[in-house]
N, C-alpha and C positions, 0 to 999 in steps of 0.2 A: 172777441166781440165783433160784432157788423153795426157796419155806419152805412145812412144812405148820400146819396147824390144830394139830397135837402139839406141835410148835415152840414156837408161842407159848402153849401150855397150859403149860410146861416155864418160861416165860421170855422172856428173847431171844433167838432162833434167832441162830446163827453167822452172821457176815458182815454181821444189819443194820446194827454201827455203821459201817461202811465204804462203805453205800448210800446215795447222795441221791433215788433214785425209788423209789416205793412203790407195788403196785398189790393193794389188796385185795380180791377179788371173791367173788360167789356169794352164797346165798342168804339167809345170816345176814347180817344189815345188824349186827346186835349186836355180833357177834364179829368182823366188819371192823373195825367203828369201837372195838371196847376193843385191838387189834391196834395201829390207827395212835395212838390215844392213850398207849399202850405205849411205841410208837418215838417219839413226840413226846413222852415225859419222859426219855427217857435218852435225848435229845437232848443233847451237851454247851452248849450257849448255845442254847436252841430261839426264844429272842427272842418278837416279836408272830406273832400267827397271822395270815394272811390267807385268806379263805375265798373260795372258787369256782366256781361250779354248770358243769356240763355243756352249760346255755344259754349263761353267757359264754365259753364256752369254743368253742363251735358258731359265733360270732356275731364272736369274734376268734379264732383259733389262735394268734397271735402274745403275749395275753396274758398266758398263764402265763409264755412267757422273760420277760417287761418286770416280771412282778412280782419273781418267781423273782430275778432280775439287780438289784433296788433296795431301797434301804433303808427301815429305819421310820422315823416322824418324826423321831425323836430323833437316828435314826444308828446303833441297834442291830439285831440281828439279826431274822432272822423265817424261819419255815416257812410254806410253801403247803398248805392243805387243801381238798382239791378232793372233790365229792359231784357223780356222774355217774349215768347209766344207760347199760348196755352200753358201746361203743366211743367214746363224747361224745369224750375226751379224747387218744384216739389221733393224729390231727394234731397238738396243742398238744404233746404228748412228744416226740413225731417232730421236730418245728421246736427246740423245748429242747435235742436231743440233735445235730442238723446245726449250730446256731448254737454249741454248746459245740467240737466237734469242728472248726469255723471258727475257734474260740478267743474266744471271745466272751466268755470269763471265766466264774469259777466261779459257781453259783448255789445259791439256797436250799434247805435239802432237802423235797420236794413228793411229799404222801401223800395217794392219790388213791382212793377207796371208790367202788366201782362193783361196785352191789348183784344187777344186770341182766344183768352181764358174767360168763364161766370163764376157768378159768385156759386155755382154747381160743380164747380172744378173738385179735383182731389186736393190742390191745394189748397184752395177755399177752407173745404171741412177740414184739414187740416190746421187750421189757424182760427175758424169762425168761434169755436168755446172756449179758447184761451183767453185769458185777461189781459196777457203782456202781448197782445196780438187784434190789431183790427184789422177788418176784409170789409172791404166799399164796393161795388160797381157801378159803372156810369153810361148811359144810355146817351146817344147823340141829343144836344139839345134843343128847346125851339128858341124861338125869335123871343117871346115874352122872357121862358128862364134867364136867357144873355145879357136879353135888355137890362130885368131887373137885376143880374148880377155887378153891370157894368154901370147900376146907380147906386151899386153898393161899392165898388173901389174909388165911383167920384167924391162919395160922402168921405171916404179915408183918405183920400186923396185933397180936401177942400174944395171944390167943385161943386156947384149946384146945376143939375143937367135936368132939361125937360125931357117928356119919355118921346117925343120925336127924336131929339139927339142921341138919348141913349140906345133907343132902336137904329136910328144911320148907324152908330161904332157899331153893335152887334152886328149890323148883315156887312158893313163893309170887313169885318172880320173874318166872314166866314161864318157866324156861331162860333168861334176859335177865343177860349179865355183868356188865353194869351196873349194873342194877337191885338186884345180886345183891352187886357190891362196895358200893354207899350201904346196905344193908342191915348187911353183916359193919361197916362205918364206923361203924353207928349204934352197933352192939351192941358194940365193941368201948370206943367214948364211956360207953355206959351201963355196964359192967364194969371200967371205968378200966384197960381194958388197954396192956400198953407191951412188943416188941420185948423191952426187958431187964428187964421181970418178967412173964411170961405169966401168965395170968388163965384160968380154966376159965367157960365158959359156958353156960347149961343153957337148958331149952324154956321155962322160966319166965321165962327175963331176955327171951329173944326177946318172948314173949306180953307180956311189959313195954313192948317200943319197939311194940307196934300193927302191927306188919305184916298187911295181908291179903293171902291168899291166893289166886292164878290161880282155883284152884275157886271161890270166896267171892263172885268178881265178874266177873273177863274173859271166862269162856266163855262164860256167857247174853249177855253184851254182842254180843262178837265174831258171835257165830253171829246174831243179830235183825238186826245191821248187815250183814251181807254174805250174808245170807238176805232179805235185801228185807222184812223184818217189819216195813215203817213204824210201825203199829199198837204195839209194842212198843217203841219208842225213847225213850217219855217217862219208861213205867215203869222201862224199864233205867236210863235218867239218874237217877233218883230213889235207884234204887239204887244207882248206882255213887256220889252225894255223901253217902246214908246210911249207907256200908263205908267212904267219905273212902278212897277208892280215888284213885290217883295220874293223872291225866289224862294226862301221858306213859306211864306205864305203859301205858295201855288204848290207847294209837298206837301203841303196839312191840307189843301184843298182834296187834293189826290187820294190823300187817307183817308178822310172822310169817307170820299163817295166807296172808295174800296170798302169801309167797312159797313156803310150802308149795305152795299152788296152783299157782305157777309152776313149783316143781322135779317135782309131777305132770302139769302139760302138756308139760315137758320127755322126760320117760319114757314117756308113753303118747300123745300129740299130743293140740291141741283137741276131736279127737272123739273121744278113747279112751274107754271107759269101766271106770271106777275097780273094779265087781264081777270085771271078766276078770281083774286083780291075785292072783298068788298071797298066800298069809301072810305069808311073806318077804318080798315087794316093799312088801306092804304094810308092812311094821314097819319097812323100808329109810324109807320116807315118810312115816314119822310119820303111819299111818292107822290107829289103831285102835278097837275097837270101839265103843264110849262114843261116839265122835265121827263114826262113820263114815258116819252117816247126813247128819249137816250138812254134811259135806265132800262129799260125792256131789252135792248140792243146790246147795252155793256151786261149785262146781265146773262144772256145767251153766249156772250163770247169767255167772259171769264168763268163760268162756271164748266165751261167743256174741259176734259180728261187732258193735263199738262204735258203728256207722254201717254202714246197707242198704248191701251191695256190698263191702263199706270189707274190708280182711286187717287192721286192727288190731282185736286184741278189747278188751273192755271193763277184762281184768284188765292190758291194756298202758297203757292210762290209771289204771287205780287205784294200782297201783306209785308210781308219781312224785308221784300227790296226795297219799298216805300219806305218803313222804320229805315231802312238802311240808310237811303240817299236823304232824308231829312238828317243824320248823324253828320255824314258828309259834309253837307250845306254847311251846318252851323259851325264845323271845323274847318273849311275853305273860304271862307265870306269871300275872300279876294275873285276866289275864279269859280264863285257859285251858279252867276248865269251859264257860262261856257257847262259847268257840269252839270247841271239842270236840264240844259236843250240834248247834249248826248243822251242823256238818261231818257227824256220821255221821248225822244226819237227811236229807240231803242225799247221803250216798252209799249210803243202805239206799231210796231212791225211785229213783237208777239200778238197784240191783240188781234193785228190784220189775217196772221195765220190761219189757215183752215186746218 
């Protein structure tokens, strides 16, 4: 079955609790992954999680059924969360769903984020007219969707938010759901809000918990990093730990505008150029004025050939190493910033390459 992005703006779309495969794709990594974290708490017993990249998956196909089919140490349940790029995963479902249909026994339900992949994929159709199987795709969002999202976790959260406030958390987020639900969590802690007494919240309680805002520090970052500004990467770091700016924050910043780029080489190809774009197209891609000049720039630099000769471009490698170092991050908190400023020191001198 296929759900859209409204679906799970709304909740849980119809039929997910009746699916054990998940395929969430397209350009919003954010709103895949707050999508499968969704169905993986109104999991009824969701048990341990076991995690799965696109490599092991490339490297065995057979190991999703053997996780999928086995227990956690203890004997209790568990979900499979697999992180792919484009089609990784397509075998290993294809063998999951022969080996079931063999009768291989029931298995665990496995929610698969493939940020590279549409809902056009081979795995997509693969799974879109099964019943025990839903495929979503998520399209970067705007300002209003966020907002209204993030007055939907204050109402669950007891929180009553004006749509001024609930627009500041959106753009101080990013457009990041995530980002955007630890935010309404905080503010809801600091207002001692509860479900069964709601609590009204104003711009002062916000300006209380510190949030900075996209404007305040991700854009100059984003744009020096993937603008090849080696030159500028120290002083950006200096400012991103004097704003105490979130070091995953500023990796989901990075992903975004990467897949921005990706959903405009998808619409215009690697040699299009971003000016022949009408208004429309542009405001479809999230190009507007303010920004349109560094996206024309990051644009030209990451879609050029990653290796003389070579058809994969440079933003085909940068995708993956961004997933990467957002893994990182959240598994080093301690020495996130030190591994943060290597890292985009390090991918702002490829971008600087000719």
């Amino acid at each position: 079955m296929k759900a859209t992005q409204k679906d799970f703006a709304r909740g849980l779309p119809p039929g997910a609790q009746a699916a054990r495969m998940f395929f969430f794709c397209g350009p919003d990594e954010a709103g895949a992954s707050a999508a499968a974290n969704r169905i993986a708490a109104a999991l009824p017993d969701a048990g341990d999680r076991v995690e799965l990249t696109g490599a092991d998956l490339k490297r065995d196909p057979a190991l999703l059924g053997d996780e999928a089919r086995s227990t956690s140490l203890f004997g209790g349940q568990r979900h499979i969360w697999v992180r792919v790029s484009g089609d990784e995963a397509h075998d290993a479902l294809q063998i999951l769903i022969e080996t079931a249909d063999a009768g291989a026994g029931a298995a665990a339900p496995v929610l698969v984020i493939a940020t590279s992949a549409t809902d056009k994929s081979r795995t997509a159709k693969l799974l879109e007219k099964r019943k025990d199987a839903m495929v979503a795709m998520f399209h970067p969002p705007d300002l209003g969707s966020v907002a209204g999202a993030v007055r939907g976790m204050a109402d669950a959260a007891g929180l009553r938010l004006g749509g001024d406030l609930a627009e500041r958390i959106a753009r101080g987020a990013g457009l990041d759901v995530r980002l955007a639900q630890s935010e309404v969590t905080k503010l809801a802690l600091y207002c001692d809000a509860d479900p069964q007494a709601p609590k009204p919240a104003s711009l002062e309680d916000h300006a209380a918990i510190g949030a900075a805002t996209e404007e305040d520090g991700f854009a100059p970052l984003v744009n020096a990093v993937l603008g090849g500004e080696v030159g500028r990467i120290g002083g950006e770091v200096r400012r991103m730990r004097e704003l105490g700016l979130n070091p995953v924050g500023v990796a989901l910043a990075l992903e975004r505008r990467a897949a921005q780029l990706a959903q405009i080489a998808a619409k215009i190809g690697t040699n299009g150029k971003i000016p022949s774009l009408g208004p429309g197209e542009k405001m479809q891609l999230g190009i507007f004025f303010r920004e349109e000049r560094a996206i024309i720039q990051q644009f030209e630099r990451w879609t050029q050939p990653a290796a003389r000769g070579g058809r994969e471009t440079r933003l085909d490698r940068l995708i993956p190493r961004l997933i990467g170092l957002h893994r990182t991050l959240l598994a080093n908190s301690q020495a996130a910033e030190l591994l943060l400023a290597q890292e985009l020191t390090e991918i702002a001198r490829f971008a600087a390459k000719r």
